[in-house]
Structures are given as C-alpha cells and as structure tokens.
C-alpha positions in Angstrom: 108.6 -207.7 -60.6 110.2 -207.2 -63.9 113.4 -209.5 -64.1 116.6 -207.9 -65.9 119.0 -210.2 -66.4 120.0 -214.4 -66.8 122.8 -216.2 -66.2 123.3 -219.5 -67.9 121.8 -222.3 -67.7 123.7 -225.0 -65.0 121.8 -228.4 -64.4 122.5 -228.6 -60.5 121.1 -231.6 -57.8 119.9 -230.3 -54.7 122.9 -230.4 -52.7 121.2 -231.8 -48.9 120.9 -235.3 -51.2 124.9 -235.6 -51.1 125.3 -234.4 -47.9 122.6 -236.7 -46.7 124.4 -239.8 -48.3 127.3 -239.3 -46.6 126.0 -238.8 -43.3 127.1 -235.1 -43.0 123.4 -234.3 -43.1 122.8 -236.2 -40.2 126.0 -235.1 -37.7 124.8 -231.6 -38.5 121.6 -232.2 -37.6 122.7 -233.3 -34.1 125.3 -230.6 -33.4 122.8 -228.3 -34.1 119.7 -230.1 -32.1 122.8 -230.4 -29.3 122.9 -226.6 -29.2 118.7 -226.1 -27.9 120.6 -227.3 -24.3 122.8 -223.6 -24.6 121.0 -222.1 -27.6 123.7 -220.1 -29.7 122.2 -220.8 -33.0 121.2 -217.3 -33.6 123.6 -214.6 -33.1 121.3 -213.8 -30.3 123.0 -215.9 -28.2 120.6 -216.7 -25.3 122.1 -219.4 -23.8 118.7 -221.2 -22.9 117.7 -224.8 -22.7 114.9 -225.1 -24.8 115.2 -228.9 -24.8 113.8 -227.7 -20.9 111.1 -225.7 -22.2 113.1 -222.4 -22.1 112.7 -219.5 -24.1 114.8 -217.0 -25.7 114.6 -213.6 -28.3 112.7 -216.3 -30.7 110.3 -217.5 -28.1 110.5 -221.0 -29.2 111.4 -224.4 -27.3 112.1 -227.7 -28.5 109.4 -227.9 -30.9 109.3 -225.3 -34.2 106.2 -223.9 -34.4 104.2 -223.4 -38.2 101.9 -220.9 -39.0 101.3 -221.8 -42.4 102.6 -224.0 -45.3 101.0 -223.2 -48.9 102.1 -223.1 -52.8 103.5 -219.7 -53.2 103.1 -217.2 -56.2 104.4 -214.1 -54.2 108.1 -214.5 -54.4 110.5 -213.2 -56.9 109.5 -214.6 -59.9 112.8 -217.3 -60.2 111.5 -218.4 -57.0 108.4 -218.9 -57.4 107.6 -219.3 -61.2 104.5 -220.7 -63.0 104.0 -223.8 -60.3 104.8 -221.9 -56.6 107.7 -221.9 -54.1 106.7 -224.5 -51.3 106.9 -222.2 -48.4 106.6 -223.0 -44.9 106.5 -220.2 -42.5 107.7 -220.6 -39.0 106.5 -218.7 -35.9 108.9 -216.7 -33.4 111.7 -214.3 -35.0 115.5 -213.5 -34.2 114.4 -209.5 -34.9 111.2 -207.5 -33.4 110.5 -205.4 -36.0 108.3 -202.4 -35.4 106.8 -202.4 -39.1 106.7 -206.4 -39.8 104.1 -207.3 -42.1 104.4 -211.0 -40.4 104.0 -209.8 -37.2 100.8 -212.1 -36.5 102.8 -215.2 -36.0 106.7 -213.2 -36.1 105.9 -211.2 -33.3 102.8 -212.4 -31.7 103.9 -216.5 -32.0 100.5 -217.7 -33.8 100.5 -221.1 -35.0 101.1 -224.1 -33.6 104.3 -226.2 -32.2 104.7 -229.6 -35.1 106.9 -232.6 -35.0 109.8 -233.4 -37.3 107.7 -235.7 -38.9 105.1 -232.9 -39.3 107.4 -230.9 -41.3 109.0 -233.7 -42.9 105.3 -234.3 -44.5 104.8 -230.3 -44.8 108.0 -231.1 -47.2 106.7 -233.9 -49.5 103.0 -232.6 -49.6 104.4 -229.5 -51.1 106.8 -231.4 -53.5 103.6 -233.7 -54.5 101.8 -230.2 -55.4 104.2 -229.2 -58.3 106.2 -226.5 -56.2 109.7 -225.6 -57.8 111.2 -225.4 -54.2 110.7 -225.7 -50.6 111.5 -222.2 -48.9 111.9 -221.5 -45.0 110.8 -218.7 -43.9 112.3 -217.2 -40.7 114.4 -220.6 -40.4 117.7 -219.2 -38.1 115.8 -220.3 -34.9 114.5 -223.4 -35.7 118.1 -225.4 -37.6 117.5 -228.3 -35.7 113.8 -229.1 -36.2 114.2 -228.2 -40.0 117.2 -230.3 -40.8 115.7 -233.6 -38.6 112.5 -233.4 -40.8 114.7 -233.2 -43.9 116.3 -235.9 -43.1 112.5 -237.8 -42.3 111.8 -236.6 -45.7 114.9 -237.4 -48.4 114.0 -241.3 -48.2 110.1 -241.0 -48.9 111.6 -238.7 -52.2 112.3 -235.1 -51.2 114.0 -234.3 -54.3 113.9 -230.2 -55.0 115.7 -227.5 -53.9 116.0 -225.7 -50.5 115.8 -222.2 -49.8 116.8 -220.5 -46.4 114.7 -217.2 -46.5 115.8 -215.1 -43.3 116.0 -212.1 -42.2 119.9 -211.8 -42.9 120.3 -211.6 -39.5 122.2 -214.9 -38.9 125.0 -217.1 -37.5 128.1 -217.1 -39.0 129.0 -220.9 -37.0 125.3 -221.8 -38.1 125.9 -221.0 -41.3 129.1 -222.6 -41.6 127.3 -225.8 -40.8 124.7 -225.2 -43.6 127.3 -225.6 -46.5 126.5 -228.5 -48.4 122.6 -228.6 -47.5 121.4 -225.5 -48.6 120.7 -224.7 -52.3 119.2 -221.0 -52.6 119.4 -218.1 -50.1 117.3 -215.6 -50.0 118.3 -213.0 -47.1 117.1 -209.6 -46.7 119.7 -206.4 -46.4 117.8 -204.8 -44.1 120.2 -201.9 -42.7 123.5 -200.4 -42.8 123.0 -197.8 -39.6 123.2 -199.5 -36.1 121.5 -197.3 -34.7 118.4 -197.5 -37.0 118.7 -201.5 -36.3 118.4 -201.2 -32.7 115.9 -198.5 -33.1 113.4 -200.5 -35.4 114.3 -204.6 -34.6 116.2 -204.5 -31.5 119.4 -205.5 -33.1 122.0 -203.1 -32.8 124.8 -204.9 -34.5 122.5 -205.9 -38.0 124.7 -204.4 -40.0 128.2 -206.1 -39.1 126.0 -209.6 -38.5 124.5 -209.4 -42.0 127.5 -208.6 -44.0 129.5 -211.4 -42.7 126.5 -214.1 -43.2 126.4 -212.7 -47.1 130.0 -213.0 -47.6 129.2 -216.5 -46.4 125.8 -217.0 -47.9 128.0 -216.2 -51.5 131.0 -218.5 -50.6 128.6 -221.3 -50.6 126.4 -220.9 -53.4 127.9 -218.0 -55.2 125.3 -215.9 -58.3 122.3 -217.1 -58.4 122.0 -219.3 -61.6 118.9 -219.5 -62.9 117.8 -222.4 -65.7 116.5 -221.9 -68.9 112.9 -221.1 -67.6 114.4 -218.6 -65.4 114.1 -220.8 -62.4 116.5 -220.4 -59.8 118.6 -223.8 -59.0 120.7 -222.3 -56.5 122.8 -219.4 -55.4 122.4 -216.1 -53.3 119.4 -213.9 -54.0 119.6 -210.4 -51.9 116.2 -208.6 -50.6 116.9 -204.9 -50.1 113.2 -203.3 -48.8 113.5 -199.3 -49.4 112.3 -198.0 -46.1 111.2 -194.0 -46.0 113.5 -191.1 -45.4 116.5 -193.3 -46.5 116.5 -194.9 -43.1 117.4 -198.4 -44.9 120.7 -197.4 -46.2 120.3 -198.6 -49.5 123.9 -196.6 -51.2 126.0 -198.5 -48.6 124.3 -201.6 -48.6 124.8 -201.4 -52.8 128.4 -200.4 -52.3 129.1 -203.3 -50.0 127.1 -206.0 -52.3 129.1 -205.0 -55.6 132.0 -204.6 -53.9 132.9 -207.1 -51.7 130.3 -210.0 -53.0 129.6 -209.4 -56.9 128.4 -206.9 -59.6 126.6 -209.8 -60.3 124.3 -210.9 -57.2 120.7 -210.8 -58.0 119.1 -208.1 -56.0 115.2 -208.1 -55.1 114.6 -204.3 -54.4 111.0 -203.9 -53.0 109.0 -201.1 -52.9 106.3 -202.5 -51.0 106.7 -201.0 -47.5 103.7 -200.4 -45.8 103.4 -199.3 -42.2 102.2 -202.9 -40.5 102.4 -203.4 -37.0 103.6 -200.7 -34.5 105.2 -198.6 -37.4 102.5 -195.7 -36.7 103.8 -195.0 -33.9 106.9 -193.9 -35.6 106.2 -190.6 -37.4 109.5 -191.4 -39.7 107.9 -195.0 -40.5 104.0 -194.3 -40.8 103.9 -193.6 -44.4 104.4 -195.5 -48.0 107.9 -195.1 -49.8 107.2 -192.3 -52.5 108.1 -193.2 -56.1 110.8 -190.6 -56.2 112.6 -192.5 -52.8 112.0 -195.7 -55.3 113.7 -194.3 -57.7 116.8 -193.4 -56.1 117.1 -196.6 -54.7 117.1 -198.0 -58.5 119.7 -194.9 -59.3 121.9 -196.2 -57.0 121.9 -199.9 -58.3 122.5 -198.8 -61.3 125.7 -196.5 -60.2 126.9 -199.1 -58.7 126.6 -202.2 -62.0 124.4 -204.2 -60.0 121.8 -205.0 -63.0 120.7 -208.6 -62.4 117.7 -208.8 -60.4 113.8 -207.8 -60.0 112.5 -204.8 -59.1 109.1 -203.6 -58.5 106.6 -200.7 -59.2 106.5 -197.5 -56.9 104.3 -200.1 -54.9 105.1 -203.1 -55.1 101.6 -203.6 -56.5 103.0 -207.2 -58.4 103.5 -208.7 -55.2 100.8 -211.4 -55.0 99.6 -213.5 -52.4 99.6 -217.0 -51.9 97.8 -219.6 -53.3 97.3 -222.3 -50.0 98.0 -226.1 -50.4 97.0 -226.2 -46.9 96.6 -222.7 -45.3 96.7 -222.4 -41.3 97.4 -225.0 -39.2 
C-alpha cells in the first residue's frame, strides 16, 4: 500500500486505561455480558440466551471462540508498521458473505471456544512480542468476552492501543457503549445497494447500519492521527474493498464519507478481491477486479478530496501475510 498523506503528530494514551480507572470499563463490561441472556449486541438482534448455550446469526454462546492470534504485517501499513499489529481473530460473523476470504473460521466456525483469561493472556503475549496494537477482528459478536479479558489484562500491563476491526456492520447502542475504550477503528464500507447486501451477506439493511456506526465510529475518535513514524494512535480508518462490475458502490460510499464524516478520513481502498468461498457460483463475483475498475474507484476519491489514505496495486499484490506469535489454536 502506498500511504499519501500525515496528519500531525498527537501523543495520545490508550483510552480503555481511563475508562478502566474509573470503573466505566467494568459497568460496560456487565451491561454488555447482561445482553448474551436477550442477545441485541449486533444489529442482528436474535434475541437468544447464549449464557444457555443458544445460538444466533454469529453462531456463538457464552464463550468467544479464537481461531488465531499472531504478529501481523498485513494491515495498512499505520496499523501494522515495522513491529506487527497484535491481531486476534475471532470465529463466527454478524454477515455470511458469499466471497469471504475468512470464511474457514467466519463462516465455517473453526477454532476453538477460550476463556477471558485466555484472551486476556492472548493480549499481553502479543504486547510482550513488540506489536504496535492489539486489533479485533470480527469483534461485534463477542463485546462481552473481549472487554472482561481487557479488564483481566490492564493490571498485569496491557498498555497499547485497541483496534475494533469489523465488518461495519454494527450496533449503534453497542457502539455507544464503546466510547471511551476503543482507540482505532477500522471498519469496512462494504456497500451502498441493499439489495446487493442482502444478495451477497444476508444483510439487507448494510448500508443504513453502516453509515450510522461511521458517523459514530468518527464522533468518538475523529481522523485518524498518526505519530511521527506514521503509526496510528487512534482515530477512524475506512476499508472500502472494490468489488467487480461496481457492485460495491464505491461513488456513494465516497460521497457519503467526505460529506458527512471528513475530506479527511483515511481511506484503505483494496484491490485485492479474489473470488473465495461460494463467489463462483456468482457469474458477477467469479473474477478479479480489473485495473481499469481500480482505477475508477481511485478517480472517484480523488473527485471527491478524500486524499489521506493507502491504496494498493491493481492487485493488492502488497498485501502480506502474517507473521504468527502463536498461529492456530
């Protein structure tokens, strides 16, 4: 990814060490481990008791499950930088995407159910390894289990920023709750057509969901600032993944970021869509992006002034993989 753009430097603290000192942390934590009896965390709103072994759109009870937790280098480079992002991916999904390149443990639940305690150590362990941050990936479903093991982990030193990496597609009462813990986020745009929503991840009202959690997701933690290193301490980052035939909507999803949030936002547009999954069956999905439907999608950020960011070649070829701390669990 080639960055263009910096803002200034701003020391900033990790801001779950505040909350967690005045005991906000911890109320949170129980409102939102109070919801597994009705589960509404989501803006699925299922309704089940997973404290009772139920399961909803996410497929997951009281206990997250892990797939993974490793140092890493794939993330946009003010995430991840010259040390790794600590990242911790969860099993189970608010979406079903037809093309999801995490579909082993998104779609198909691999991995195994942890304690707090387990991801409170996930946490430090990462930390100890010289990451720059800890990032949760597909975190909407599993609030409760994430913030208890942050809470495990602050006195034993957890001490670096948090990022919420979702699919966009979240709570606006969850993420209400989430001011004042959560440093970076990271959420994908991932449609502005309904109808394309429900077609490809069974949510037909993505687009009205998404906008309001980024208008949120920027009243928190506003631009992304990045340090002098060009290392993100915390604000809004926005993924935008250029799907073939235009079917993401990438003009109005550009319109509605510089208009309503800022000509500033940091946008990650990736190019590296490859059919994963059950995309093939999809005659519309079953092929790369072409560098000419990559280019437009730059065209358009650039009509509209949004110029701080990263974005990719025609194939995303810069988007590396991982180097595991620990690898599958």
């Amino acid at each position: 990814m080639t960055m263009y753009g910096m803002s200034k430097l701003e020391t900033m603290s990790p801001k779950y060490l505040q909350s967690f000192k005045t005991g906000r942390l911890r109320e949170v934590a129980d409102i939102f481990y109070h919801k597994l009896k009705t589960c509404d965390i989501c803006p699925r709103n299922c309704k089940v008791n997973r404290l009772e072994g139920k399961l909803g759109f996410c497929r997951t009870a009281e206990k997250a499950k892990v797939y993974s937790y490793l140092k890493h280098r794939g993330e946009e480079p003010a995430v991840s930088g010259n040390k790794g992002s600590g990242t911790i991916f969860f099993a189970g999904c608010n979406l079903k995407c037809v093309y999801c390149q995490n579909f082993e443990f998104s779609q198909q639940e691999n991995g195994r159910e942890v304690t707090d305690e387990e991801i409170a150590a996930f946490m430090l362990e990462l930390q100890d390894g010289g990451c720059h941050n800890i990032n949760f990936v597909t975190p909407s479903h599993v609030l409760p289990q994430i913030l208890r093991g942050l809470i495990i982990a602050i006195p034993h030193g957890l001490k670096i920023p948090l990022v919420y990496n979702s699919s966009g597609y979240d709570s606006l009462d969850s993420l209400k709750l989430l001011d004042g813990i959560i440093d970076i986020y990271l959420p994908d745009a991932r449609y502005a057509d309904e109808k394309i929503a429900q077609k490809y991840s069974q949510a037909k009202d993505y687009s009205q969901i998404n906008r309001v959690a980024l208008k949120e997701m920027h009243r928190q933690v506003g631009v992304a600032k990045l340090d002098k290193n060009g290392i993100i301490e915390g604000g809004l980052i926005i993924r935008h993944l250029v799907l073939p035939d235009h079917l993401s909507g990438t003009r109005e999803i550009m319109r509605f970021i510089a208009q309503e949030l800022s000509p500033e936002t940091y946008i990650s547009l990736m190019s590296q869509y490859y059919p994963y999954y059950k995309a093939e069956s999809f005659k519309e999905l079953s092929r790369r992006i072409t560098p000419k439907e990559y280019q437009e999608a730059k065209d358009i950020m650039a009509e509209y002034g949004l110029h701080n960011g990263w974005i990719q070649d025609d194939r995303g070829q810069d988007n590396l993989a991982g180097v595991n701390i620990k690898g599958n669990i």
